[in-house]
N, C-alpha and C positions, 0 to 999 in steps of 0.2 A: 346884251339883252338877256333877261333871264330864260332858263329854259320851261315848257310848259310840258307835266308828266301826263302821263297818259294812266286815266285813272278809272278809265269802263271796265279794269279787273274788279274794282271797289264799289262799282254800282249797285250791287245789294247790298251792301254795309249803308252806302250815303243814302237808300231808300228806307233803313230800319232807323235811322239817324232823322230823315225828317218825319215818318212816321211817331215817334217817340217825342218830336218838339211838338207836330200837331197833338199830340192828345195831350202833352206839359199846358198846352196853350190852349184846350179845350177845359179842361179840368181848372187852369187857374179862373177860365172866366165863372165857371157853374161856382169855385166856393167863394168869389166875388157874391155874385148873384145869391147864394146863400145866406152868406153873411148878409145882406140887407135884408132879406125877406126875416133874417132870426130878430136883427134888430126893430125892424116895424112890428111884428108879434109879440117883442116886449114891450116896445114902448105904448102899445096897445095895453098890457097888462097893465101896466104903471099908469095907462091912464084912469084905467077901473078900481085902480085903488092899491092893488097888489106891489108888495115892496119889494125891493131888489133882492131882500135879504131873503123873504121867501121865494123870488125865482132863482135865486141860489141856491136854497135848499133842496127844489124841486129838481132842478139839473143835476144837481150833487155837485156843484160848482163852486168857489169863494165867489162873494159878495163883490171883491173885486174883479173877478176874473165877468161878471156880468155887468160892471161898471164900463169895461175894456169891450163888450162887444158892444155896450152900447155908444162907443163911440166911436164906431167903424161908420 
């Protein structure tokens, strides 16, 4: 059977270690939640008439790269 180490020397490393996953995993979900709220605010834009090309320009973004959030 294997042996099992004894590892309450490492206890504040493995406490900065899930600290750093919780805010990895806080953070992914807020530029989740980001990215849709940027996509509904285009696709608001495009519905009023506004083309991609000018919310490219407005971002200082390629045409494509507004094409790409818009399909997130």
């Amino acid at each position: 059977m294997a042996e099992t180490t004894d590892l309450t020397a490492h206890e504040q490393t493995f406490d900065r270690i899930r600290e750093a996953r919780d805010r990895a995993v806080h953070h992914t979900r807020l530029a989740r939640e980001s990215a849709v709220e940027r996509r509904d605010l285009m696709q608001g834009l495009i519905g009023q008439g506004v083309s991609q090309a000018d919310i490219a320009r407005e971002l200082g973004v390629s045409r494509q790269a507004v094409q790409k959030m818009l399909a997130c």
